[in-house]
N, C-alpha and C positions, 0 to 999 in steps of 0.2 A: 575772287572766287574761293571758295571752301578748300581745303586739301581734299582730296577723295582718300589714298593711304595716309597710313600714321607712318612717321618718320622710319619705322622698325622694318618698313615694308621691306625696302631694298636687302637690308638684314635676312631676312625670313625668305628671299627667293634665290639668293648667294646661296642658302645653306641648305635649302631643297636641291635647286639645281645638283650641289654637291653630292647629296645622298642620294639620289637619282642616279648621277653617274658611278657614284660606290657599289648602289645596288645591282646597277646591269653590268657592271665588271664581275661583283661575285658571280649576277645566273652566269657570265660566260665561261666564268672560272671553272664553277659547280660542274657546268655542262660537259665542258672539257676533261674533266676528271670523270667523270660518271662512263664518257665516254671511251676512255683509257682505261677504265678500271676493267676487274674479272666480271662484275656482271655483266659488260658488253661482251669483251672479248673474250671471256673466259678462261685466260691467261694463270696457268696453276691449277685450273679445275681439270680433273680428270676425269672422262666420259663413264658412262657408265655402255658396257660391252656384253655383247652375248657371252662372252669367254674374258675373264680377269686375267688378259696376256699379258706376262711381264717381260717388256726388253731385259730386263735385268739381268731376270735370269735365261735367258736363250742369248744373248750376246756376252754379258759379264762372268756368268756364271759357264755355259758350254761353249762360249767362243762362236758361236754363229756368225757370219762375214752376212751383213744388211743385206748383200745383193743376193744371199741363197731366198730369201723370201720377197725383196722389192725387186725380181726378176730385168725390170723395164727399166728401171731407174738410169742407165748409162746409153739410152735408147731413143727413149720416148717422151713424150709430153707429163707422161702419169708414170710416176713410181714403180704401182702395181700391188695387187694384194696375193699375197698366195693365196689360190687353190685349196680348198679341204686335203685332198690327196699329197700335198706338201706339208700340211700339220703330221697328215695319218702316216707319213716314211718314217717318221721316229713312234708318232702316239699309237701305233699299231703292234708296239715293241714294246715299250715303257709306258707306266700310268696308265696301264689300259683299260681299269675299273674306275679312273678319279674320277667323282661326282662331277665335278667343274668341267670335266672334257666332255661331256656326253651331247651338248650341241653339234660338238663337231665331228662326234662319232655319229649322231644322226643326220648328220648335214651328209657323210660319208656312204650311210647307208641310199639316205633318199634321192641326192643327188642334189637337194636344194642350198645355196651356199649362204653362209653367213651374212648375216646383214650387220657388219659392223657401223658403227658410229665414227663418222669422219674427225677426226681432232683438227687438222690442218684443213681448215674449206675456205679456199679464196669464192668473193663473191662471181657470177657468173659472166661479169662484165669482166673480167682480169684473166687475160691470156698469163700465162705461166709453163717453163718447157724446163723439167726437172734434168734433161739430159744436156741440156746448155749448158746452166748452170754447174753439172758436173765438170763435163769434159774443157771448163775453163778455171777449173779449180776452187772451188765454192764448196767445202767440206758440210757435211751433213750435219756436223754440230750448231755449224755457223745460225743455219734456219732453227732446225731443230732441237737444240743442244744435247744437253747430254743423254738422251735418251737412252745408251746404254744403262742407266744409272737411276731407271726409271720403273719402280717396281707397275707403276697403270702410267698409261702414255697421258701427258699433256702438256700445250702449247707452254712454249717459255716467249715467246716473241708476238705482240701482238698483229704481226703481217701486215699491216694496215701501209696509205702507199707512202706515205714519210720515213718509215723507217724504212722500206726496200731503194728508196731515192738514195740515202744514206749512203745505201753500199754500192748503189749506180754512177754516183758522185766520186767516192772516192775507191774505187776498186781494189787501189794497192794495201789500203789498209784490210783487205778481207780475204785476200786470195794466197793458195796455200800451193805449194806442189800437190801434181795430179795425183801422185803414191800417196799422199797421206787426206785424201777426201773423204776416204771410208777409217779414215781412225776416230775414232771419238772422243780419243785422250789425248789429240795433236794440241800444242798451244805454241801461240806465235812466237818468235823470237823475239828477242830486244831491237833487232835491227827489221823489225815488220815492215815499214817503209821502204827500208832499200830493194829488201829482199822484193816485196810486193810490186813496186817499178822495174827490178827487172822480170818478174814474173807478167806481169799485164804486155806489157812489150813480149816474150816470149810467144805468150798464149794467141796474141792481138785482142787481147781486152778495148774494148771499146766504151766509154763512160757514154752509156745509152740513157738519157731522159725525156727525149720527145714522149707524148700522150701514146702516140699511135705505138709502142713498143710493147706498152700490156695491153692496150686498150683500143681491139682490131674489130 
């Protein structure tokens, strides 16, 4: 009987199969990065806001303590957004003709409030309780970073649920005393470790990864 392939055949389907599997390792590579990247998460991008508010300068600059305007934050599930009537205790004193403040001088008048643009939006399926997280010592940088130092707010952490695994796994290496949760210039000691074990043991940290813990 005739051959049906030419000897090379064997050759020629080693070296497809091969690129085949080269090529769907890159799409999952690609995919994988695309997905990490700022056009998913938009990671470094900074919203665009009714009002150009800068932490910067309200915390670095005049010393403002987070919780005068994230009222809830050591409380509740949500942070909290100030109030018009909380911009207007100072902007009704100072700046009281800047171009750039007059949303929230009309928001003040009308009573209608700001519609800011969320920077940190976990998806709707993911429970999250910002006063947890506090009152076990999980500093504000840690999520957020240095937002003092941030003249337009934007994500430094892509939230996504691997990296919160990360700090759920290992607690000791992220937890700070409760005095210093609201600093934004706290940085861990060389001995983060020790310190972090006996802080998780103090606090009763519990290294939470069950589904059901964000996902109720």
């Amino acid at each position: 009987m005739a051959q049906l392939f030419h000897r090379s055949a064997n050759s020629l389907a080693r070296v497809s199969i091969a690129a085949a599997m080269l090529g769907l390792s890159g799409v999952v590579w690609a995919a994988y990065r695309i997905n990490a990247g700022a056009f998913i998460t938009n990671v470094d991008v900074a919203h665009e806001q009714p009002v150009p508010f800068s932490h910067k300068h309200h915390v670095t600059d005049d010393g403002i303590d987070c919780r005068y305007c994230h009222t809830s934050v050591e409380t509740s599930a949500f942070a909290g957004l100030p109030p018009t009537e909380t911009c207007m205790s100072c902007h009704s004193q100072i700046w009281t003709n800047a171009a750039m403040l007059e949303p929230v001088r009309a928001s003040f008048r009308t009573g209608q409030s700001l519609e800011w643009t969320r920077v940190h939006d976990l998806p709707d399926f993911v429970y999250f309780n910002h006063s947890i997280h506090v009152n076990k010592g999980i500093g504000c940088s840690t999520c957020h970073g240095r937002v003092d130092q941030m003249p337009l707010t934007y994500s430094v952490n892509t939230l996504y649920m691997q990296w919160c695994i990360t700090c759920h796994r290992n607690p000791e290496e992220y937890v700070r005393p409760r005095a210093q949760v609201f600093n934004m210039a706290y940085e861990p000691p060389a001995d983060q470790t020790t310190l972090g074990r006996r802080l998780v043991a103090e606090y009763k940290i519990q290294s939470l990864t069950d589904c059901v813990t964000c996902h109720r």
